[in-house]
DOLO-974167 format. One record per atom (N, C-alpha, C): residue in one letter; x, y, z. Coordinates in steps of 0.05 Angstrom, whole numbers, padded with zeros to 5 digits, always signed. Each point is the difference from the previous one (the first is absolute). Example, Ala and Ser with C-alpha at 12.3 -4.5 7.8 and 13.67 -1.06 7.14 Angstrom:
# residues 2
A+00264-00114+00156/A-00018+00024+00000/A+00018+00024+00000/S-00007+00021-00014/S+00016+00024+00001/S-00015+00022+00014/
***
This chain:
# residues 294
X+00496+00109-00049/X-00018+00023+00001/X-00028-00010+00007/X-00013+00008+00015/X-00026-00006+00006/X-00023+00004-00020/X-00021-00010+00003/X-00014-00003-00022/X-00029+00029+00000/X-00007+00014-00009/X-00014+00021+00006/X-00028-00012-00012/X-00020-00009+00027/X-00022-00004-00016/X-00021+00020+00009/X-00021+00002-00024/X-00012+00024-00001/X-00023-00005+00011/X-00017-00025+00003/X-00030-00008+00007/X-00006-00026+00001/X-00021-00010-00002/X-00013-00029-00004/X-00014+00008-00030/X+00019-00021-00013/X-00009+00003-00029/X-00033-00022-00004/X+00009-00021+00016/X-00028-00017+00000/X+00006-00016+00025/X-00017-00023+00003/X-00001-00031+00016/X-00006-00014-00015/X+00008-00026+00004/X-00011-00028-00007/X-00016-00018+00018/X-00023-00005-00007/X-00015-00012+00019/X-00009-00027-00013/X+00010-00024+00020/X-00007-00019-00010/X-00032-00016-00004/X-00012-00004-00016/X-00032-00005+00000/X-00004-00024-00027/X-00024-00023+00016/X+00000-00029-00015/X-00020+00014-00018/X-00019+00019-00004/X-00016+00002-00019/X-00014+00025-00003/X+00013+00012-00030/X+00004+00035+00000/X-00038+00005-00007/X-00019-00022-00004/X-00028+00004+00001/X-00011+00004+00033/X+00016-00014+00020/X-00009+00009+00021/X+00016+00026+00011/X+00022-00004-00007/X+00015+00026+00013/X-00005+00030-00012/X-00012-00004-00023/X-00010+00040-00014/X-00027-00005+00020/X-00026-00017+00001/X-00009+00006+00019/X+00008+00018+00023/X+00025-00003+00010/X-00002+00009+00026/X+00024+00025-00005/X+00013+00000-00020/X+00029+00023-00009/X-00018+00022-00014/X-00017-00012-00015/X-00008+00020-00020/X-00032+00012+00011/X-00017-00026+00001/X-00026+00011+00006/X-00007+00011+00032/X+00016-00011+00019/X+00001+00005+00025/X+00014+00026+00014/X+00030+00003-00012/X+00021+00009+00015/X-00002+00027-00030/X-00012-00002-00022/X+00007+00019-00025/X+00021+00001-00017/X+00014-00016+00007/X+00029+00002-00024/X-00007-00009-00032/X+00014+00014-00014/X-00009+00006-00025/X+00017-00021-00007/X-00009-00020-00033/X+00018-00020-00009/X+00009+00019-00029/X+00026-00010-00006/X+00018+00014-00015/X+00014-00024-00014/X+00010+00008-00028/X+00014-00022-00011/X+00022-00005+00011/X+00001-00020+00002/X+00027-00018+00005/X+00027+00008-00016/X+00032+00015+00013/X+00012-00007-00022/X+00024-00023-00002/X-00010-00014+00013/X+00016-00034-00002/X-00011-00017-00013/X+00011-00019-00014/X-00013-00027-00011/X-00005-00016+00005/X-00003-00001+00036/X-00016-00028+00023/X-00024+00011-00009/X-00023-00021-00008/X-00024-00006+00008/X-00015+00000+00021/X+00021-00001+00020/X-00009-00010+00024/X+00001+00032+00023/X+00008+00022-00009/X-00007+00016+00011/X-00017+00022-00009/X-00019+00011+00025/X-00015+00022-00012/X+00008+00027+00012/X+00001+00019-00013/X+00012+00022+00004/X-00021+00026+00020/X+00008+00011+00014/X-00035+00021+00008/X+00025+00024+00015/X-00021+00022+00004/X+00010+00020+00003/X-00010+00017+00023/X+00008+00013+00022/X-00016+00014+00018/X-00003+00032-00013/X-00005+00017+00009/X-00002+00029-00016/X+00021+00019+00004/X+00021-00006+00001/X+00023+00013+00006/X+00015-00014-00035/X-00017-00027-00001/X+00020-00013-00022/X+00025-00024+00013/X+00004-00003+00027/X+00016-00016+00013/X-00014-00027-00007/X+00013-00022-00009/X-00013-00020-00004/X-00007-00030+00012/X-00010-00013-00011/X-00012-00022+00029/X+00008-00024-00026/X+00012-00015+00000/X+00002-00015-00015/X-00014-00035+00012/X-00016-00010-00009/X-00021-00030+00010/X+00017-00014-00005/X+00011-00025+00005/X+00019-00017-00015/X-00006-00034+00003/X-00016-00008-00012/X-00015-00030-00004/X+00023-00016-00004/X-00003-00014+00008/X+00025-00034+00001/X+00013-00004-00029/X+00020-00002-00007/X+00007+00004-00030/X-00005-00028-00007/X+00002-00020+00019/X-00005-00030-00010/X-00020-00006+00009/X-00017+00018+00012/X-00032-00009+00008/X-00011-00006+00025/X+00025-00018+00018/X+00002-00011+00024/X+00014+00007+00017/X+00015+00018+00006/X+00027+00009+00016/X-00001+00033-00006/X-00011+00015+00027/X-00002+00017+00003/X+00024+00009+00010/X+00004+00033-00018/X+00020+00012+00013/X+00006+00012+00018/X+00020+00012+00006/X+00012+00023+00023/X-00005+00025-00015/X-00016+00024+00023/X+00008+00019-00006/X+00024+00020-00010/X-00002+00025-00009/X+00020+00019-00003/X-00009+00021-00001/X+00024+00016+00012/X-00004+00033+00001/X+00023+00013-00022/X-00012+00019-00019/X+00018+00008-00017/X+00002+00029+00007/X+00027+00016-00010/X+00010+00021+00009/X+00005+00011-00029/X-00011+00029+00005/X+00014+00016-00030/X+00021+00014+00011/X+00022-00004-00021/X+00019+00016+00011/X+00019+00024-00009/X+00013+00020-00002/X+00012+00025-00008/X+00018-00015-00028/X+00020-00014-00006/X+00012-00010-00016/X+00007-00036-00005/X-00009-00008-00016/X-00003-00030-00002/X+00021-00008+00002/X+00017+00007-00018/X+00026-00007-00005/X+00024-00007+00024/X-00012+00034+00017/X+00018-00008+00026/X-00006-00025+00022/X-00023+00001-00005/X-00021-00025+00022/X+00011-00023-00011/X+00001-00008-00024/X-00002-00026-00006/X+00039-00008+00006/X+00022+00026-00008/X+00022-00005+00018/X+00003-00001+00023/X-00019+00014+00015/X+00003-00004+00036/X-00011-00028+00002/X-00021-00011-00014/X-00012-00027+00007/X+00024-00019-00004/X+00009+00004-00024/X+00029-00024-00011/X+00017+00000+00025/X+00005+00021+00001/X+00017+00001+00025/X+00000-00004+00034/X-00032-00009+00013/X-00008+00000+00017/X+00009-00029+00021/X-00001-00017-00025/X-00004-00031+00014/X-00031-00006+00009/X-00019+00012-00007/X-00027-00007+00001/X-00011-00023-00010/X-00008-00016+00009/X-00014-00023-00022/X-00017+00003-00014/X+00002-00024-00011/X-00018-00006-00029/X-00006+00025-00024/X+00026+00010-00009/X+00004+00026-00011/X-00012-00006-00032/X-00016+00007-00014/X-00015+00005-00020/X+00024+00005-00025/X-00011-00005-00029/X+00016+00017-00014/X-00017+00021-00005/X+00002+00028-00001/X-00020+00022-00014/X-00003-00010-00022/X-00027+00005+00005/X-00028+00008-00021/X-00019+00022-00019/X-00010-00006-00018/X-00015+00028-00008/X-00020-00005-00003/X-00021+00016+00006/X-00029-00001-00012/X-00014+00011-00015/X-00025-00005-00010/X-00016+00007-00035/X+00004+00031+00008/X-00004+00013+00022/X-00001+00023+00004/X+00031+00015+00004/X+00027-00016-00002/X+00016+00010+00006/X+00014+00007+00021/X-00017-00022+00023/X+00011+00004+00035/X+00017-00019-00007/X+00026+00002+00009/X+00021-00008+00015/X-00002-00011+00022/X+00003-00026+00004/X-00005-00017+00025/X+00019-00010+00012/X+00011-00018+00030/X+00015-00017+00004/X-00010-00006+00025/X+00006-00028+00010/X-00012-00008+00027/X+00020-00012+00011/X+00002+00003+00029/X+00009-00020+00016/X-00014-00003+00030/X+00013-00019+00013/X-00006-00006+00032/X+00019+00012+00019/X-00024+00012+00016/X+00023+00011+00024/X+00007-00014+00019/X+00019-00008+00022/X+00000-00028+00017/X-00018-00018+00010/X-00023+00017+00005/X-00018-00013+00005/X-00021-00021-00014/X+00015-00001-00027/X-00022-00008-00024/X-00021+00015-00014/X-00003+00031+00024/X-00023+00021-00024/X+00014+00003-00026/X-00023+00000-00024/X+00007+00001-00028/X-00006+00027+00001/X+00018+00021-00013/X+00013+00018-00005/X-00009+00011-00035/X-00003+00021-00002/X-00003+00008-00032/X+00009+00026-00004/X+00016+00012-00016/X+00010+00014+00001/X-00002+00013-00036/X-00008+00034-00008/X-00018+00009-00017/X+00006+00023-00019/X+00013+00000-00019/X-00013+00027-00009/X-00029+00014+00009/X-00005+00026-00015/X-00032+00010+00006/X-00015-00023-00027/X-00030+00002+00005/X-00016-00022-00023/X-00005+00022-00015/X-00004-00013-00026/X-00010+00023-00027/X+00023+00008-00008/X+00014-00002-00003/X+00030+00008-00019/X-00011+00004-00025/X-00009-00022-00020/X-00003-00007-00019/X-00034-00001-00003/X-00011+00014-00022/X-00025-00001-00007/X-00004-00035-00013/X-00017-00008+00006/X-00015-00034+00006/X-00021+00000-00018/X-00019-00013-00020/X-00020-00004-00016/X-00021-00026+00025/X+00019-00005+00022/X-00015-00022+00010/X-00027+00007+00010/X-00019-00022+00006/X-00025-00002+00006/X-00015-00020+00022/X-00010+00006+00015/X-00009-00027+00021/X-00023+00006-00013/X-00013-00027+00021/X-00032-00004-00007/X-00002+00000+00035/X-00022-00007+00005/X-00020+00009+00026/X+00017-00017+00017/X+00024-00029-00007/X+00002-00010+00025/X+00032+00012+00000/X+00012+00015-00012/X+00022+00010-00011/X+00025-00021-00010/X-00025-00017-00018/X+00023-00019-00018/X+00009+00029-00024/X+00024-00004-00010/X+00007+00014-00006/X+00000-00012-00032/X+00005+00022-00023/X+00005-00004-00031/X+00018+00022-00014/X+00010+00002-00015/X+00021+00014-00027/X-00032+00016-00007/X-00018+00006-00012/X-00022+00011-00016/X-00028-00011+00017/X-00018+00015-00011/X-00025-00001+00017/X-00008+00023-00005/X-00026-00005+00023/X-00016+00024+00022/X+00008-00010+00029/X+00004+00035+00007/X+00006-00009+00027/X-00020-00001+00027/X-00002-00020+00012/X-00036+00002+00009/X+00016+00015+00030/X-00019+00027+00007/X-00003+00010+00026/X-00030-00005+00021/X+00011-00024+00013/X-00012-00002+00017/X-00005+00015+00017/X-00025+00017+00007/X-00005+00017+00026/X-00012-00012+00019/X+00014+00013+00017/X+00001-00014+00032/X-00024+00008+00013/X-00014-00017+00017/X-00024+00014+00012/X+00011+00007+00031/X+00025+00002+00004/X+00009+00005+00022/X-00003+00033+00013/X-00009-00003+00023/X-00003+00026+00024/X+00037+00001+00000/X+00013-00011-00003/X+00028+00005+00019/X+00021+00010-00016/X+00005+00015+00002/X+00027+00025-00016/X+00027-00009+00006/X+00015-00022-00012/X+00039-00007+00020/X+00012+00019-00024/X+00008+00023+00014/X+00019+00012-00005/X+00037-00009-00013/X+00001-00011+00019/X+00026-00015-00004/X+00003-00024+00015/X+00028-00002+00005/X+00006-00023+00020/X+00016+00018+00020/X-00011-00001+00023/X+00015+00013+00021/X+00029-00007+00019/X-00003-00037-00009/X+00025-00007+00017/X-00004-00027-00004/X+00024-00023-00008/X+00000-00017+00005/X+00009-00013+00024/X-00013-00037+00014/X+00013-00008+00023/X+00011-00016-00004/X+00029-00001+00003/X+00024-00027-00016/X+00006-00010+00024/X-00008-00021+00018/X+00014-00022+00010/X+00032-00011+00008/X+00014+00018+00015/X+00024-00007-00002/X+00010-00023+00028/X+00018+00000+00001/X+00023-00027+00022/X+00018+00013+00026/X+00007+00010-00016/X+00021+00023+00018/X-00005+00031-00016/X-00004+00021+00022/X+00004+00024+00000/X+00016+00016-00019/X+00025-00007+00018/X+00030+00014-00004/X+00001-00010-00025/X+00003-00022-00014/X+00010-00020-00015/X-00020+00010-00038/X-00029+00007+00013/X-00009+00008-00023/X+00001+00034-00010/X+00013+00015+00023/X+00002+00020-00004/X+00030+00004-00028/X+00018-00017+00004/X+00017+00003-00023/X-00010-00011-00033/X-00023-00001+00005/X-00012+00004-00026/X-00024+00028-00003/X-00015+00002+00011/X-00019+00016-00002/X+00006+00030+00013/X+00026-00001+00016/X-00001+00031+00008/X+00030+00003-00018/X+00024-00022+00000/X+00021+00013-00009/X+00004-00009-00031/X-00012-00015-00005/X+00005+00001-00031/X-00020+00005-00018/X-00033+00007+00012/X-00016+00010-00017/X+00000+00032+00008/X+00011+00002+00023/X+00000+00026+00011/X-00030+00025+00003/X-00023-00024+00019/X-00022+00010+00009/X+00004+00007+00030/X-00013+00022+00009/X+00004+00016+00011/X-00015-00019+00030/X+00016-00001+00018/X-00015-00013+00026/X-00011+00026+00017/X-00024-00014+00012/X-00013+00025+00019/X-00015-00013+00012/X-00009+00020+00026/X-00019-00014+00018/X-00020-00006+00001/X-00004-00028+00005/X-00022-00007-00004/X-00018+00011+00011/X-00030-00001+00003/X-00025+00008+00007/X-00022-00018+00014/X+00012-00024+00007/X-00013-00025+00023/X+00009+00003+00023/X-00013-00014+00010/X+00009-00006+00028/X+00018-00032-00001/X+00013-00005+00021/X+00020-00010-00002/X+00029-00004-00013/X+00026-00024-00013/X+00018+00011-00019/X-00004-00025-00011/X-00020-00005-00016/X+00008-00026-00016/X+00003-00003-00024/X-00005+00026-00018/X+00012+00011-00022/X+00023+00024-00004/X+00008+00012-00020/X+00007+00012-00008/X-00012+00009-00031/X+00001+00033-00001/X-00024+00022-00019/X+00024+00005-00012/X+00003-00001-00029/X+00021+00010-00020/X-00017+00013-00022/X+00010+00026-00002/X-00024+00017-00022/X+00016+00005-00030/X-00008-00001-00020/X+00011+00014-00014/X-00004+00025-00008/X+00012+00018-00023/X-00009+00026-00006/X-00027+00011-00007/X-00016-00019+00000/X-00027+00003-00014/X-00026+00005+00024/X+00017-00020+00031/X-00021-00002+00014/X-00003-00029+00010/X+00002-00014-00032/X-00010-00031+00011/X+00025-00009+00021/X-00007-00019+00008/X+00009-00011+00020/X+00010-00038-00005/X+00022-00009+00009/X+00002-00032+00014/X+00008+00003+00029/X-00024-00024+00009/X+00005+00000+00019/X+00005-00034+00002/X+00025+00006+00019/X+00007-00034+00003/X+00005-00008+00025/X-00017-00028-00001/X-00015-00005+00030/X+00019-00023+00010/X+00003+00000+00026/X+00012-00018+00014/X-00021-00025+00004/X+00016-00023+00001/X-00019-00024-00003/X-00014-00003+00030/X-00031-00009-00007/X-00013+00004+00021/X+00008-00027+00020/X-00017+00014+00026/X+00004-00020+00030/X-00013-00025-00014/X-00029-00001-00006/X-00014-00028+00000/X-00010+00009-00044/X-00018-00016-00011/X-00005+00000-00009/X-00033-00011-00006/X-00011+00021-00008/X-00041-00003+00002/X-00006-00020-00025/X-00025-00011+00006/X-00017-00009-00015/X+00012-00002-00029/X+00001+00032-00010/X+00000+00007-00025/X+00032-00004-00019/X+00015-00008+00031/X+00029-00003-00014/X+00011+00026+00009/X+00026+00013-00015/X+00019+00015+00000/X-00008+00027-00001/X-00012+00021+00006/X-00010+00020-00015/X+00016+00022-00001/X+00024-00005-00007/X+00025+00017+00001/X+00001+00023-00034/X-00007-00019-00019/X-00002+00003-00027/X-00025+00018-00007/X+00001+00023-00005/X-00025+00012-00006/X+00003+00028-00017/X-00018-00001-00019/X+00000+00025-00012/X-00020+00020+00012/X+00007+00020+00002/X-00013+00024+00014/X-00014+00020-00020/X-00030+00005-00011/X-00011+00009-00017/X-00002+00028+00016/X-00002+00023-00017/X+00010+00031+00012/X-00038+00022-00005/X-00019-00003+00016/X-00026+00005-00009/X+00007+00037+00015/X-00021+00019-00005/X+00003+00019+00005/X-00029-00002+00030/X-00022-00010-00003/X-00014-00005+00012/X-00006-00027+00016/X+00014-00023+00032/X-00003-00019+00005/X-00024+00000-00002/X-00017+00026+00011/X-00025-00019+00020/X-00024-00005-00038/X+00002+00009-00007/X-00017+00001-00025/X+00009-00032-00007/X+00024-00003-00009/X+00016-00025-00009/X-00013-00024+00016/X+00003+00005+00037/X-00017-00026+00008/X-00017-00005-00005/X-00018+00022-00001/X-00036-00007-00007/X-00005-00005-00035/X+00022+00002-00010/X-00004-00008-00028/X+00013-00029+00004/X+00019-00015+00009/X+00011-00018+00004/X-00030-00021+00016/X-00008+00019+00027/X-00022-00022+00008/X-00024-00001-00008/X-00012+00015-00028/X-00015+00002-00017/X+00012-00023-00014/X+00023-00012-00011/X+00008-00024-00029/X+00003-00031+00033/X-00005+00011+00013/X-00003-00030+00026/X+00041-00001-00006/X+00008+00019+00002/X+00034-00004+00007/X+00004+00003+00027/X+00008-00022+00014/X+00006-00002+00026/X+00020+00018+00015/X+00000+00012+00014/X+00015+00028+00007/X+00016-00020+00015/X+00016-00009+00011/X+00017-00026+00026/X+00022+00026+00011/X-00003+00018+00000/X+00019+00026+00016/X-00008+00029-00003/X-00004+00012+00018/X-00005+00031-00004/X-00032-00001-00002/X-00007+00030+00001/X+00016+00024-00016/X+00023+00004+00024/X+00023+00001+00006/X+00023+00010+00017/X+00002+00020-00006/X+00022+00017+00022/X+00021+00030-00012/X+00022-00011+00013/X+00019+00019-00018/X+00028-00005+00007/X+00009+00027+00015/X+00026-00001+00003/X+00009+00030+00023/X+00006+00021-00019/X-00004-00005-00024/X+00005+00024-00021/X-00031+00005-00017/X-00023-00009+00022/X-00025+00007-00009/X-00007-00024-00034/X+00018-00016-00003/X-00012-00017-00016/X-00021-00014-00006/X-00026-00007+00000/X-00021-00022-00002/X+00010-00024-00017/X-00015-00016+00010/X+00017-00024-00021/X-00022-00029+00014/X-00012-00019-00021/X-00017-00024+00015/X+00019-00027-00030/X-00009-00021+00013/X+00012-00026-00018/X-00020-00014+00002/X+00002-00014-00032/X-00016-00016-00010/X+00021-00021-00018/X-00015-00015-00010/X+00019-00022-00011/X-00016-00005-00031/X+00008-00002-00017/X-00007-00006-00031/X-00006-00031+00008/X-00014-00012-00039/X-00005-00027+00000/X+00013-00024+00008/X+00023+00013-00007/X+00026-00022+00000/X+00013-00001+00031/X-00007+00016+00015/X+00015+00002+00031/X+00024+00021+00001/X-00004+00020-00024/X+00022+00023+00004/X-00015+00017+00013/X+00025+00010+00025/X-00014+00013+00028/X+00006+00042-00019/X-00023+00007+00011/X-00008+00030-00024/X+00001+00021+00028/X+00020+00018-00009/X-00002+00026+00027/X-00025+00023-00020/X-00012+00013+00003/X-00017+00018-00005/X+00011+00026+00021/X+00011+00018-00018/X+00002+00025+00024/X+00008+00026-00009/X-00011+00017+00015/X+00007+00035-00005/X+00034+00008+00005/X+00009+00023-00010/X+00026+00000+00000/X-00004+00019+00024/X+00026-00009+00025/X+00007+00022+00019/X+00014+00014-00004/X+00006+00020+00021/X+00015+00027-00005/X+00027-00006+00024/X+00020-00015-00005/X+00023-00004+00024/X+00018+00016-00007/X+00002+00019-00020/X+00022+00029-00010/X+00012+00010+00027/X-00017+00004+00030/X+00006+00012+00022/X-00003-00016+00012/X-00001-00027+00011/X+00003-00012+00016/X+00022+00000+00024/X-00011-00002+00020/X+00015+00001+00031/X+00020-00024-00002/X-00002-00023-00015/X+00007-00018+00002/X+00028+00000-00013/X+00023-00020+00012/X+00027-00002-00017/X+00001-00030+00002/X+00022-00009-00017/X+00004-00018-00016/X+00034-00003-00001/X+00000-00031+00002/X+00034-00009+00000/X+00009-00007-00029/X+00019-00009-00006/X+00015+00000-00031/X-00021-00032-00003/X-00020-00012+00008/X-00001-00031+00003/X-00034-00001+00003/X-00009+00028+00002/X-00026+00010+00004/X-00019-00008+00023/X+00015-00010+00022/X-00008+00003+00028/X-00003+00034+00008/X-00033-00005+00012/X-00007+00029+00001/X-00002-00004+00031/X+00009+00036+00006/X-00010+00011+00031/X-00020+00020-00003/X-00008+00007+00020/X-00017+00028+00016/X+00010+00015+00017/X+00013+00023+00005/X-00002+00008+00019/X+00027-00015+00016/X+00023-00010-00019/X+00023-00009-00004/X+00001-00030+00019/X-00026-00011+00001/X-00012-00027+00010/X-00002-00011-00021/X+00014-00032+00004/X-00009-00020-00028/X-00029-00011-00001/X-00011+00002-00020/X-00031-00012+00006/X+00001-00037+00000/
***
């Protein structure tokens, strides 16, 4: 049975030092810090205003930075975590619970993306507490840091997962998570746009021709603002380097990239309207126009 997922419950973003990275998550970009409900030290928890969450995640041994993850909330845990048993997916997790009562489990999809998979968060009422860098405690005060940020992230509009083969990652993400493929809104075919019921989006990118300066920039979380152009001039007001855009896409999208402290590449962008789009799409999310492959 396929797995019914409902949204992007959070990301994991890997970062060497959560004093430089709220600089730029919390005071820069606005995300709010929230208690933690795991017992790593080593991550800090933040929130955009939808409540979708951004999780920081500092080296658990200090020196060895991790890999990202994209986590998925989904309709029934129970069934997920039997479609996972049953998949042959690697590096399969045993489920988990958290202070709040989320239901967790992780794995890798062929490609090595780390995978998370969710109840909704808040099940369970929590006494927990952060302090300003969101180390977390059992009792306290809970300190609310306010943001001096111009910039409003609504949600997360879409993640960019890095895949090998096409065809090959589609039997995870279209037939056993069962997200909805559609046409994309670029020019050229070197991704494929998979939406879920909510809107958000994965998009998973074919490995590039050469590779820049900056490395791979396949991996990216996509922050969801209601206003770009305000966002850049609040962005080139904090000296955040704009390195793409402002662009549009063919479904009227805006969207510019920047990169955090640590070298995670950051999409900033307005949501488009592709509900009517001219455009069609194969079972493998190679898009045409006008029944021309782009």
């Amino acid at each position: 049975m396929p797995i019914a997922v409902k949204t992007i419950n959070h990301v994991g973003i890997p970062v060497w030092d959560r004093r430089v990275s709220l600089r730029f998550y919390r005071d820069i970009l606005g995300l709010q810090v929230i208690p933690s409900m795991v017992d790593s030290p080593n991550i800090v928890w933040t929130k955009t205003l939808d409540g979708t969450m951004v999780h920081l995640i500092e080296p658990a041994d200090g020196e060895n930075l991790g890999g990202p993850h994209t986590a998925f909330e989904v309709e029934d845990f129970d069934t997920t975590v039997e479609a996972l048993q049953g998949s042959g997916y690697p590096e399969l997790s045993d489920p988990g619970e958290r202070h709040d009562g989320q239901k967790c489990i992780f794995v890798d999809d062929n490609d090595g993306n780390r995978l998370e998979f969710t109840t909704a968060s808040g099940l369970r009422a929590s006494s927990r507490v952060a302090d300003a860098l969101g180390y977390t405690s059992e009792s306290g005060e809970n300190v609310v840091v306010d943001s001096p940020s111009k910039i409003k992230i609504t949600t997360i509009n879409h993640v960019g997962i890095p895949i090998n083969d096409r065809v090959e990652c589609m039997g995870m993400y279209r037939d056993l998570l069962n997200i909805k493929v559609i046409p994309h809104q670029i020019d050229g075919n070197t991704l494929s746009w998979t939406e879920m019921p909510d809107g958000s989006m994965v998009h998973v990118i074919d490995p590039p021709k050469s590779i820049g300066p900056r490395g791979d920039g396949r991996q990216h979380v996509a922050f969801e603002v209601e206003d770009i152009e305000s966002t850049a001039e609040a962005l080139v007001e904090a000296d955040v380097e704009i390195v793409e855009g402002i662009g549009a896409r063919h479904d009227g999208q805006q969207f510019l990239f920047i990169y955090d402290p640590d070298g995670n590449r950051i999409e900033i962008a307005n949501r488009g309207d592709h509900s009517d789009t001219p455009r069609t799409v194969d079972e493998n999310g190679y898009t045409s126009e006008n029944g021309v492959l782009l």
